[in-house]
MARSE-669364 format. One record per residue: residue in three letters; x, y, z of N, C-alpha, C, O in turn; residue number from 1. Coordinates in steps of 0.02 Angstrom, whole numbers, plus 50000, padded with zeros to 5 digits. Layout:
BEGIN
+-----+-------+-------+-------+-------+-------+-------+-------+-------+-------+-------+-------+-------+-----+
:  aa :  n_c1 :  n_c2 :  n_c3 : ca_c1 : ca_c2 : ca_c3 :  c_c1 :  c_c2 :  c_c3 :  o_c1 :  o_c2 :  o_c3 :   i :
+-----+-------+-------+-------+-------+-------+-------+-------+-------+-------+-------+-------+-------+-----+
: ALA :     X :     Y :     Z :     X :     Y :     Z :     X :     Y :     Z :     X :     Y :     Z : NUM :
...
+-----+-------+-------+-------+-------+-------+-------+-------+-------+-------+-------+-------+-------+-----+
***
This chain:
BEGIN
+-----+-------+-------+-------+-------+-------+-------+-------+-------+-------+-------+-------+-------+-----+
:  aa :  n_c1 :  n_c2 :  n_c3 : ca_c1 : ca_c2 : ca_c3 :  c_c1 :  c_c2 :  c_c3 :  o_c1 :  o_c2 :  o_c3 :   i :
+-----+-------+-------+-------+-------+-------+-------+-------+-------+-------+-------+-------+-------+-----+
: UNK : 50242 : 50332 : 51303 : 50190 : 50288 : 51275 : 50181 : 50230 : 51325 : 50224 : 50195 : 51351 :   1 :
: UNK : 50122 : 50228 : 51330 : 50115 : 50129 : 51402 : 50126 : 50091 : 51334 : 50142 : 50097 : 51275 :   2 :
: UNK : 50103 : 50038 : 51395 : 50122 : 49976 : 51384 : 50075 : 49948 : 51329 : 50098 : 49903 : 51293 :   3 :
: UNK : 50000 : 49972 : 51317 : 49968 : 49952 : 51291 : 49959 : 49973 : 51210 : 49946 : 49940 : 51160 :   4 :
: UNK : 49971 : 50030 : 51221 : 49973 : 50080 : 51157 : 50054 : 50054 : 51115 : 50067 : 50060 : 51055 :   5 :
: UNK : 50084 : 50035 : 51152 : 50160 : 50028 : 51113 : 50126 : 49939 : 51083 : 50123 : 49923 : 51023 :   6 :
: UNK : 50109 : 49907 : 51125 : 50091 : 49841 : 51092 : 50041 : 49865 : 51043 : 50067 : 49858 : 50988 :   7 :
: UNK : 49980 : 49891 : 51039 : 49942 : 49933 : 50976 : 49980 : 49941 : 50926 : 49955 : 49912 : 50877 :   8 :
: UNK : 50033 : 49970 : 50912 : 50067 : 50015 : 50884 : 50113 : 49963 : 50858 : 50122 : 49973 : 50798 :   9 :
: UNK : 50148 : 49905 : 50882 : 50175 : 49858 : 50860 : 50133 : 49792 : 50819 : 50151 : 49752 : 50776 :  10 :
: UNK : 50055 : 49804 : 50863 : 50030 : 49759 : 50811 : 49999 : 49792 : 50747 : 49978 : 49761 : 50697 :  11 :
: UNK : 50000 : 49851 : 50755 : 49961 : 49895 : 50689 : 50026 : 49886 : 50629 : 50010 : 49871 : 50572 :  12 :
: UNK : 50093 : 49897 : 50647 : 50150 : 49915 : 50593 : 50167 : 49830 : 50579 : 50203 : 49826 : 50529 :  13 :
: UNK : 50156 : 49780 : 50600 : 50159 : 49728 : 50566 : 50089 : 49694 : 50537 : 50093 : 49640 : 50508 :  14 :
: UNK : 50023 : 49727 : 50546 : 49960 : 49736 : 50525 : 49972 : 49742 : 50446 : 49960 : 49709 : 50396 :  15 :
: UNK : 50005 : 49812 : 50464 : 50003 : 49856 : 50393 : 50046 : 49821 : 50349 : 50023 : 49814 : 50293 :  16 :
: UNK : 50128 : 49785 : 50364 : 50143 : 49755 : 50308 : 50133 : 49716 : 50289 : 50147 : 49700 : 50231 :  17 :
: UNK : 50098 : 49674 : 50341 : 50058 : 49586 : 50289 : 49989 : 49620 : 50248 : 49969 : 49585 : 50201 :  18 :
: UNK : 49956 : 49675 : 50260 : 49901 : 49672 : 50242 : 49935 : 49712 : 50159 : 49919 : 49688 : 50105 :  19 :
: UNK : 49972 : 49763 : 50164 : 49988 : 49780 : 50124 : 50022 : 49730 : 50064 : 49993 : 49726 : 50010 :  20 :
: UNK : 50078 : 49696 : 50075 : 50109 : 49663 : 50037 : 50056 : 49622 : 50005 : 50062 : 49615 : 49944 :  21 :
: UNK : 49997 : 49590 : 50041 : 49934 : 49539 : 50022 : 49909 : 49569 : 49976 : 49898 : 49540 : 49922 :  22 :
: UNK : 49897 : 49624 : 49985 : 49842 : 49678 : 49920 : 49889 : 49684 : 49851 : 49877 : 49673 : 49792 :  23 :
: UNK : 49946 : 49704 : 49885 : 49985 : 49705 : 49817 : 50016 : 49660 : 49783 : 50035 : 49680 : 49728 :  24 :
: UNK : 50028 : 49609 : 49796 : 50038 : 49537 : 49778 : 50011 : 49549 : 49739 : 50032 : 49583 : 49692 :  25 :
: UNK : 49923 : 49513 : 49744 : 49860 : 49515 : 49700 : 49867 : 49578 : 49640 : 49880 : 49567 : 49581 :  26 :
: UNK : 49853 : 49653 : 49673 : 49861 : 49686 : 49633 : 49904 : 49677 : 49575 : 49881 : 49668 : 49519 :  27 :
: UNK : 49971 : 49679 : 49591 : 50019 : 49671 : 49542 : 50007 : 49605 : 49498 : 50022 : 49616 : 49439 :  28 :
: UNK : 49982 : 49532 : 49512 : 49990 : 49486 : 49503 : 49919 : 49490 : 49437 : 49921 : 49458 : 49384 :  29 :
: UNK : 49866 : 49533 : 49456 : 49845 : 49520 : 49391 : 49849 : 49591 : 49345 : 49825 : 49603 : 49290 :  30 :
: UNK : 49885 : 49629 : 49386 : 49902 : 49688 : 49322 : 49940 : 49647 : 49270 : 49922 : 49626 : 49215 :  31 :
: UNK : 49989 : 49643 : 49299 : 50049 : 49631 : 49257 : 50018 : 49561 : 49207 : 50034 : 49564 : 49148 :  32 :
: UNK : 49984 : 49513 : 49222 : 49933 : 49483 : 49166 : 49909 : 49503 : 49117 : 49908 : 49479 : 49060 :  33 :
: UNK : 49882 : 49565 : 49145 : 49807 : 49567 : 49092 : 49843 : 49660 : 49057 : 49828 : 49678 : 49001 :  34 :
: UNK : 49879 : 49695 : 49095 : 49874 : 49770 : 49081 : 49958 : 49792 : 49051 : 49966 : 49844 : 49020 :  35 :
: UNK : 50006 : 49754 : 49063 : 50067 : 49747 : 49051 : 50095 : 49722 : 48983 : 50049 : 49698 : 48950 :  36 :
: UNK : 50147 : 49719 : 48954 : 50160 : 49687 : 48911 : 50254 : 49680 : 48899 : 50288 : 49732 : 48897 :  37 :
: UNK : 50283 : 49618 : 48894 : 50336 : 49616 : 48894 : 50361 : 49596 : 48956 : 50417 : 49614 : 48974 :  38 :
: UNK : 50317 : 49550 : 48998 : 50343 : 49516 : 49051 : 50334 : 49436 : 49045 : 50317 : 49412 : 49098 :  39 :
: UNK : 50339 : 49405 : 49010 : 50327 : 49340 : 49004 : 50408 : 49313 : 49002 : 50451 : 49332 : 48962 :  40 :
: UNK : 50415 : 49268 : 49051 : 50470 : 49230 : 49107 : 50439 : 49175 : 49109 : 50380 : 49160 : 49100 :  41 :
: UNK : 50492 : 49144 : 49123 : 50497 : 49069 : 49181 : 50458 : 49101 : 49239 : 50452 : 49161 : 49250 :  42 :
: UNK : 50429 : 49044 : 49276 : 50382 : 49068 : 49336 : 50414 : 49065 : 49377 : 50388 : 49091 : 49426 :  43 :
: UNK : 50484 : 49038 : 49391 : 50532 : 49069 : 49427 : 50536 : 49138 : 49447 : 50524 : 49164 : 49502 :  44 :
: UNK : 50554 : 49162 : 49393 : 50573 : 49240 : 49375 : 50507 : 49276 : 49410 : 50498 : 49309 : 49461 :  45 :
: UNK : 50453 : 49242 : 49340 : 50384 : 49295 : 49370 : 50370 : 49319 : 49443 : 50354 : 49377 : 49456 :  46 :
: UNK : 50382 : 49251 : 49504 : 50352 : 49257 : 49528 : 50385 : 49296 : 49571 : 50353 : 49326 : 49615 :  47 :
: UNK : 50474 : 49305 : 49564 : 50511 : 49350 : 49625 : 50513 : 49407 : 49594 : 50544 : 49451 : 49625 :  48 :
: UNK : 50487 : 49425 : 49537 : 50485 : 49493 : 49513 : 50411 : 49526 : 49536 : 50410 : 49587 : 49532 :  49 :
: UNK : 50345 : 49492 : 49561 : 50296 : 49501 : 49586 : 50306 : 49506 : 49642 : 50272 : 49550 : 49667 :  50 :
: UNK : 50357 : 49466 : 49693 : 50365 : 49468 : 49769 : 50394 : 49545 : 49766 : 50361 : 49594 : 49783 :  51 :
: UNK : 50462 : 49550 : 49740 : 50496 : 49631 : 49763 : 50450 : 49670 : 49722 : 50459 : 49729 : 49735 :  52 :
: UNK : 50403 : 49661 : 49677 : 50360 : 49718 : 49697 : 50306 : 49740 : 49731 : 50282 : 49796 : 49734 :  53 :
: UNK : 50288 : 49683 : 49758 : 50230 : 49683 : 49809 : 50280 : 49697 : 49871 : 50256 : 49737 : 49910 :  54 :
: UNK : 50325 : 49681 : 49883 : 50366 : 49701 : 49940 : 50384 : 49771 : 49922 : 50383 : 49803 : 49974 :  55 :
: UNK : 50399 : 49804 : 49877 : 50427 : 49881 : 49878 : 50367 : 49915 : 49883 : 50369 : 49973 : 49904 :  56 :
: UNK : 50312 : 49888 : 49865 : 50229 : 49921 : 49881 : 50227 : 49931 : 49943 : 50209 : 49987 : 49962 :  57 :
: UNK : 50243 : 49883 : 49990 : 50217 : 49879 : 50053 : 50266 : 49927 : 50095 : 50247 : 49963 : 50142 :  58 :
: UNK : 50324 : 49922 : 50074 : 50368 : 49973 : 50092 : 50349 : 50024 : 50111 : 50333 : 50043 : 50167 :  59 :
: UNK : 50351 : 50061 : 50035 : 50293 : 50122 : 50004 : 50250 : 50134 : 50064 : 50261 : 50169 : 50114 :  60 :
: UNK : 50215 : 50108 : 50052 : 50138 : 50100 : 50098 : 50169 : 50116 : 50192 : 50161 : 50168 : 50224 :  61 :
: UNK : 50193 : 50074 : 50209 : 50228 : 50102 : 50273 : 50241 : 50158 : 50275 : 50213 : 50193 : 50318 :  62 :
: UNK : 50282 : 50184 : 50232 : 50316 : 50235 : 50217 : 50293 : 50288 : 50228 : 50319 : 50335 : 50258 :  63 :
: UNK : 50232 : 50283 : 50201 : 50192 : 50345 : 50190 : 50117 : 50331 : 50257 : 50085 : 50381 : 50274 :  64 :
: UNK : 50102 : 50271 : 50283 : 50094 : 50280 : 50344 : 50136 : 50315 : 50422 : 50107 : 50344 : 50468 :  65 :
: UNK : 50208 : 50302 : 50419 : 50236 : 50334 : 50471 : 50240 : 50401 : 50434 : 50248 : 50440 : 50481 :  66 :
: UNK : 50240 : 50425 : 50399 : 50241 : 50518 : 50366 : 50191 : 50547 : 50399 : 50205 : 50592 : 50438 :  67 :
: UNK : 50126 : 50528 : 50391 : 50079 : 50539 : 50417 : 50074 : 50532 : 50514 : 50037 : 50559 : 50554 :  68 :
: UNK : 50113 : 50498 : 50519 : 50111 : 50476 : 50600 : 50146 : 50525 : 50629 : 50139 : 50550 : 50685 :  69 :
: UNK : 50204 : 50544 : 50562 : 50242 : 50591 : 50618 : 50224 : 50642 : 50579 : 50276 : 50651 : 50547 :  70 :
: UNK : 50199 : 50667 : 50566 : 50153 : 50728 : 50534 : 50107 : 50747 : 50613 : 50115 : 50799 : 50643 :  71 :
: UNK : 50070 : 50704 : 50630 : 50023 : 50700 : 50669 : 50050 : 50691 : 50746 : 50016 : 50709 : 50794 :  72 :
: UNK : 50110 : 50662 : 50752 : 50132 : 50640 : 50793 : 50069 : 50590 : 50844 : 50041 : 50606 : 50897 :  73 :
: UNK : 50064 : 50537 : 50809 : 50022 : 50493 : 50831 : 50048 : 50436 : 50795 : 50062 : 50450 : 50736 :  74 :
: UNK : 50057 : 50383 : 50809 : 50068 : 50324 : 50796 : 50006 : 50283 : 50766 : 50006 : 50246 : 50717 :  75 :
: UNK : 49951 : 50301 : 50813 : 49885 : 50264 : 50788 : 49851 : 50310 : 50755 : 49791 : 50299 : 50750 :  76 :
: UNK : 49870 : 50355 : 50734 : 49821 : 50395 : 50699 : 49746 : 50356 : 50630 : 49692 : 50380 : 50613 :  77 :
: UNK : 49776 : 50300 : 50611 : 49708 : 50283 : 50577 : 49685 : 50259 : 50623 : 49660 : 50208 : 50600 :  78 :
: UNK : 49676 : 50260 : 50666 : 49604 : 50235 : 50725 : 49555 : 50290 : 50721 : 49497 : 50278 : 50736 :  79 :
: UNK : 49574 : 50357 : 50701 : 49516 : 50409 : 50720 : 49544 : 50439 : 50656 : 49568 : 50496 : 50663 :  80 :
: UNK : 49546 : 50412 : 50597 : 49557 : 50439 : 50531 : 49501 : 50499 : 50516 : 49440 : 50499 : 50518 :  81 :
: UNK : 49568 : 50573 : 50493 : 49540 : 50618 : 50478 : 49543 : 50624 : 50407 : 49570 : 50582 : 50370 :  82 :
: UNK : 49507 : 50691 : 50381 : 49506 : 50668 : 50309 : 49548 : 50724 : 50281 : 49553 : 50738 : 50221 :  83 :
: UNK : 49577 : 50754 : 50333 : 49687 : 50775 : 50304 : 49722 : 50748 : 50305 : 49774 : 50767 : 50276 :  84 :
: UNK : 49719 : 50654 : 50358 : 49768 : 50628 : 50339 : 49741 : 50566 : 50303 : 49782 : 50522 : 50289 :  85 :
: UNK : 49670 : 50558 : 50284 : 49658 : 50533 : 50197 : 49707 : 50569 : 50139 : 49756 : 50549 : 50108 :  86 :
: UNK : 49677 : 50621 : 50141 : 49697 : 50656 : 50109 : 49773 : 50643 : 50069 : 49790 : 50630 : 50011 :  87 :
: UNK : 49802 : 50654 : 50126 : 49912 : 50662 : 50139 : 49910 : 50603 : 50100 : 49927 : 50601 : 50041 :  88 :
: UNK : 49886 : 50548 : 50138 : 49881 : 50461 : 50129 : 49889 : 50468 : 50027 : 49942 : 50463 : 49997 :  89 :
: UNK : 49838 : 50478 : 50002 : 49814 : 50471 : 49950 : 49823 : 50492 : 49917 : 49804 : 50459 : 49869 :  90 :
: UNK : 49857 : 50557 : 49896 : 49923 : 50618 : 49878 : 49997 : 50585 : 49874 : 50038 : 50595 : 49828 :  91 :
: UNK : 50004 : 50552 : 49922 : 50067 : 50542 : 49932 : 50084 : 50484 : 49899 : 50143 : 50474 : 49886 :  92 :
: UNK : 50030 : 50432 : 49880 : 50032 : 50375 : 49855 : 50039 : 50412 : 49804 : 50095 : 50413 : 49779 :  93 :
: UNK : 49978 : 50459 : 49767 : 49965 : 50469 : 49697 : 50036 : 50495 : 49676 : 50066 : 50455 : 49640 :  94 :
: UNK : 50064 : 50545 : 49689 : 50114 : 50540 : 49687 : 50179 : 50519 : 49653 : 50203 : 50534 : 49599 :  95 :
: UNK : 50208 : 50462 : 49723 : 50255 : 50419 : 49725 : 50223 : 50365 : 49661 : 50263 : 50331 : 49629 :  96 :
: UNK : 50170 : 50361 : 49651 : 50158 : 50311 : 49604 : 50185 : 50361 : 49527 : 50239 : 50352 : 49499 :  97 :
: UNK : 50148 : 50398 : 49513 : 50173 : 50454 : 49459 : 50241 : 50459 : 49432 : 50258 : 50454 : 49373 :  98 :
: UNK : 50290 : 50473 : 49501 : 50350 : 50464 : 49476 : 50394 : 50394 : 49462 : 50443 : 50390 : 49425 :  99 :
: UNK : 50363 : 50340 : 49500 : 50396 : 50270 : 49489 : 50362 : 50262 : 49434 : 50399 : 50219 : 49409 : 100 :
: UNK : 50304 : 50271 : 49379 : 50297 : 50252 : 49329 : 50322 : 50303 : 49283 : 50321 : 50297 : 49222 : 101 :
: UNK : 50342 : 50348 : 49311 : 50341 : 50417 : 49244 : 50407 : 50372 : 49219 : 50419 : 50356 : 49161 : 102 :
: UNK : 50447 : 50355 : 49280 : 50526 : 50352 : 49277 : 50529 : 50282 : 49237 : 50562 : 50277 : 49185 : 103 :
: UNK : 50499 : 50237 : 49257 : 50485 : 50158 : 49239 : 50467 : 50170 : 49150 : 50508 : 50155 : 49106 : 104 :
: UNK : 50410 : 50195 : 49139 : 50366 : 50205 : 49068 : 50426 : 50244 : 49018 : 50466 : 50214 : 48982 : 105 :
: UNK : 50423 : 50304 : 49025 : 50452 : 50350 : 49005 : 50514 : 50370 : 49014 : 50524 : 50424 : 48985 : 106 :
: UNK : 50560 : 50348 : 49043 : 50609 : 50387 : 49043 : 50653 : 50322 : 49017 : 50678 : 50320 : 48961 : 107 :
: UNK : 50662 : 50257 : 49079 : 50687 : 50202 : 49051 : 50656 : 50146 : 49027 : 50673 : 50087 : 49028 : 108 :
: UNK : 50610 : 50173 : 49005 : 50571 : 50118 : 48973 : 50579 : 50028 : 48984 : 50599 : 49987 : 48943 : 109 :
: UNK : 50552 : 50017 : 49059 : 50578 : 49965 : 49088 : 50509 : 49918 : 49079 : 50511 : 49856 : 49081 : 110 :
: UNK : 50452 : 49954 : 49069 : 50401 : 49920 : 49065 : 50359 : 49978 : 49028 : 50356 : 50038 : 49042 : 111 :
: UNK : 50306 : 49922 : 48945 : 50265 : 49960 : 48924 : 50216 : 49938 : 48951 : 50224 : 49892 : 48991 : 112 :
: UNK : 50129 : 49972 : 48933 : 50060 : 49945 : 48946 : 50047 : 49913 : 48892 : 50092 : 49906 : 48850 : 113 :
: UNK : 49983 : 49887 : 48882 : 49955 : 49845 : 48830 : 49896 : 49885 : 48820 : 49871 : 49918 : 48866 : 114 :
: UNK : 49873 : 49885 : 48765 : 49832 : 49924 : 48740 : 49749 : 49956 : 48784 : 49709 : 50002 : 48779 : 115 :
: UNK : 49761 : 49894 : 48828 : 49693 : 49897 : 48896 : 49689 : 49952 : 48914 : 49641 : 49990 : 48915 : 116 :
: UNK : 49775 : 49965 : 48937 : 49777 : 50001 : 48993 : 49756 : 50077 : 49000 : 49792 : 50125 : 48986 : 117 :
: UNK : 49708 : 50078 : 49019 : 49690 : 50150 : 49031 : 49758 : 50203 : 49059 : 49785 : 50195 : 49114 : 118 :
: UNK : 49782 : 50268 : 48999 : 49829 : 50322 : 49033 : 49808 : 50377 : 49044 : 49748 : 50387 : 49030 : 119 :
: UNK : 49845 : 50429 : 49069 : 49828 : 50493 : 49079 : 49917 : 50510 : 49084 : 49954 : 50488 : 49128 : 120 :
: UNK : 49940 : 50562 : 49016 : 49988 : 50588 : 49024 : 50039 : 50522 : 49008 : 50096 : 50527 : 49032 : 121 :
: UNK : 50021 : 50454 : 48965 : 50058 : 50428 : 48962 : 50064 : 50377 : 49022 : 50100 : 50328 : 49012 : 122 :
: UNK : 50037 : 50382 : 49073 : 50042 : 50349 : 49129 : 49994 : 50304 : 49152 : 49944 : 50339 : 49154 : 123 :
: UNK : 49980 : 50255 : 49168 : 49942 : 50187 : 49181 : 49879 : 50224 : 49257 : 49898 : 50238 : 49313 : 124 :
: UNK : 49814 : 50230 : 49233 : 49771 : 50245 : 49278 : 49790 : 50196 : 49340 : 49824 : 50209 : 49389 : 125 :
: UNK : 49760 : 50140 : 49322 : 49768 : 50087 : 49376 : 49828 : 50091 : 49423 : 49823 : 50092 : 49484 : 126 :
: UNK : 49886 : 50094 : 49389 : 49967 : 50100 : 49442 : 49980 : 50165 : 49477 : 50017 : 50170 : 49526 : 127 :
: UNK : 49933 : 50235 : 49438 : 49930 : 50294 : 49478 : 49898 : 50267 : 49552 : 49927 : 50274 : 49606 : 128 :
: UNK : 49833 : 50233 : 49542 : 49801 : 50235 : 49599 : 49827 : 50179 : 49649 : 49821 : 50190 : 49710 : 129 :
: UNK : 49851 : 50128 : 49632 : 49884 : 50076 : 49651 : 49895 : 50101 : 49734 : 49852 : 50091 : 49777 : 130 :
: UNK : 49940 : 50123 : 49743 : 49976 : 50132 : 49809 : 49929 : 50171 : 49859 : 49935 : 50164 : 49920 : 131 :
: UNK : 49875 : 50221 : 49827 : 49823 : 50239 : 49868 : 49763 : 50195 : 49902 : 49739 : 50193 : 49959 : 132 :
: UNK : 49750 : 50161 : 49838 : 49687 : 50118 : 49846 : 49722 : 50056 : 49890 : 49691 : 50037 : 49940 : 133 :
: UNK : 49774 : 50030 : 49878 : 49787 : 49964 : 49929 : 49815 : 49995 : 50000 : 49817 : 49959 : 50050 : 134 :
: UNK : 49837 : 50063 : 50002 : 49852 : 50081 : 50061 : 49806 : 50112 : 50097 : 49812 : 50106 : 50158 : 135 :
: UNK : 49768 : 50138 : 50080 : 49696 : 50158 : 50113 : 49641 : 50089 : 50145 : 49610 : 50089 : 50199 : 136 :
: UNK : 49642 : 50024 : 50085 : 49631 : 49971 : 50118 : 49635 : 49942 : 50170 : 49593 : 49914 : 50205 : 137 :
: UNK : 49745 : 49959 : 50174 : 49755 : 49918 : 50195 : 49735 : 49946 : 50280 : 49717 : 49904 : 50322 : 138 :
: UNK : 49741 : 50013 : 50295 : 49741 : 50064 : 50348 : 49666 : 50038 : 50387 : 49658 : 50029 : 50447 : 139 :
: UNK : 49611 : 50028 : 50328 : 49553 : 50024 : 50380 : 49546 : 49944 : 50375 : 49494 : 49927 : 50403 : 140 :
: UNK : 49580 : 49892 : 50349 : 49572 : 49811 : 50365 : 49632 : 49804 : 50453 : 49623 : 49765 : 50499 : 141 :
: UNK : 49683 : 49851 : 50447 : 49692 : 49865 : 50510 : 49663 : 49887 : 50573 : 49673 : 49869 : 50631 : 142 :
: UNK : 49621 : 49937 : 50544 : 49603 : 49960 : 50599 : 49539 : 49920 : 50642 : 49520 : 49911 : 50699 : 143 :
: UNK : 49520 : 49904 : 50570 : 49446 : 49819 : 50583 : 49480 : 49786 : 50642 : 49449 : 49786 : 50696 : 144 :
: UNK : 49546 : 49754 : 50637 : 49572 : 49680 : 50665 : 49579 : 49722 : 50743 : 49558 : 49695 : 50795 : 145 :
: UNK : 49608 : 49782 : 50743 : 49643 : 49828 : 50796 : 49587 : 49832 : 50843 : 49591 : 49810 : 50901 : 146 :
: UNK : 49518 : 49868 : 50810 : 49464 : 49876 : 50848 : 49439 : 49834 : 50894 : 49420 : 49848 : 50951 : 147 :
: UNK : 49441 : 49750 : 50851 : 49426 : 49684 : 50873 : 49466 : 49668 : 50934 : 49451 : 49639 : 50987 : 148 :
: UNK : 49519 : 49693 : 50913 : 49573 : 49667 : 50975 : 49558 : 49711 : 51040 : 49549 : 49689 : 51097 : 149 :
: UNK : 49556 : 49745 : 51029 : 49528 : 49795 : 51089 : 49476 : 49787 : 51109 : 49467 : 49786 : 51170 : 150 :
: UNK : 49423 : 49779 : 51066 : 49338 : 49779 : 51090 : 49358 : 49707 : 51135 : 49325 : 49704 : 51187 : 151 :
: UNK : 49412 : 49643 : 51124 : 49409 : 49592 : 51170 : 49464 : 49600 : 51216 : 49470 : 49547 : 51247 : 152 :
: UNK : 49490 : 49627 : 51227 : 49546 : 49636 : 51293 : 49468 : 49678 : 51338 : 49427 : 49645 : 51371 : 153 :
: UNK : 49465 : 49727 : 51331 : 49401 : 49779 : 51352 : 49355 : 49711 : 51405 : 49348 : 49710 : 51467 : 154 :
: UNK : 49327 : 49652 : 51346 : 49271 : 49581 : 51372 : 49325 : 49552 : 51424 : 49305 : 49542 : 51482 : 155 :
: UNK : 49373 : 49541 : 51413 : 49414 : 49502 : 51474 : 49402 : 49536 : 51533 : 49370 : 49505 : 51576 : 156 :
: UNK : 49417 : 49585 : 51544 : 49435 : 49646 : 51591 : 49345 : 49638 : 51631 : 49345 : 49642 : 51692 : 157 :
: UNK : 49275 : 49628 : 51597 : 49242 : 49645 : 51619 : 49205 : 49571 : 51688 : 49157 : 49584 : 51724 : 158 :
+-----+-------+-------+-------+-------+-------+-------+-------+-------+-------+-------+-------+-------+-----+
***
């Protein structure tokens, strides 16, 4: 790999976890408001129980960006996003979300919904899609900043 593509590649994977953790912050921050029930804390509490889960999101989200990378064996592969590894992307979230709530809802009943909450199978619409929709976000608000960065190294050079 040069020199340039490894700096790409280093600014894309710390891209992806600020942009990710940002989405899911929010996300989580007004689920758990408005669609949740049985979380009312000290805002102490609230708010480091919103950080590790916006941080295990973003995880997630990595996670299932390098799968895809080394699926593809490409590092930058969302620069020329195909729509098999949409696809993988959005599967893999749906997923991993499925079973962290099947297990969360249903099994240890660590958290219920509130009557809002739209289910399917018992399971929270919104938190199925959760990890797809902020990781698909987060892939092309990367690839926005990535493009930028390049379209101006490219203007220096000229």
């Amino acid at each position: 790999m040069d020199r340039r593509k490894a700096g790409d590649a280093v600014s894309a994977l710390a891209l992806i976890l600020i942009f990710s953790f940002m989405l899911n912050y929010i996300w989580e921050s007004v689920h758990e408001a408005f669609l949740y029930k049985g979380f009312k804390c000290q805002a102490e509490l609230y708010i480091m129980m919103i950080l590790e889960a916006a941080f295990t999101d973003a995880s997630i989200i990595m996670g299932i960006y390098l799968g895809v990378a080394a699926l593809w064996m490409d590092i930058l592969w969302f620069l020329s996003m195909k729509r098999s590894q949409l696809f993988i992307s959005c599967m893999a979230g749906i997923i991993i979300a499925a079973v962290i709530e099947y297990r969360g809802v249903l099994v240890l009943r660590e958290w219920s919904y509130l009557p809002a909450m739209p289910t399917i199978f018992g399971i929270g619409l919104t938190p199925l899609v959760q990890l797809s929709a902020t990781g698909l976000l987060t892939f092309w608000l990367t690839r926005r900043i990535l493009h930028q960065k390049c379209a101006c190294k490219q203007l220096k050079r000229i």
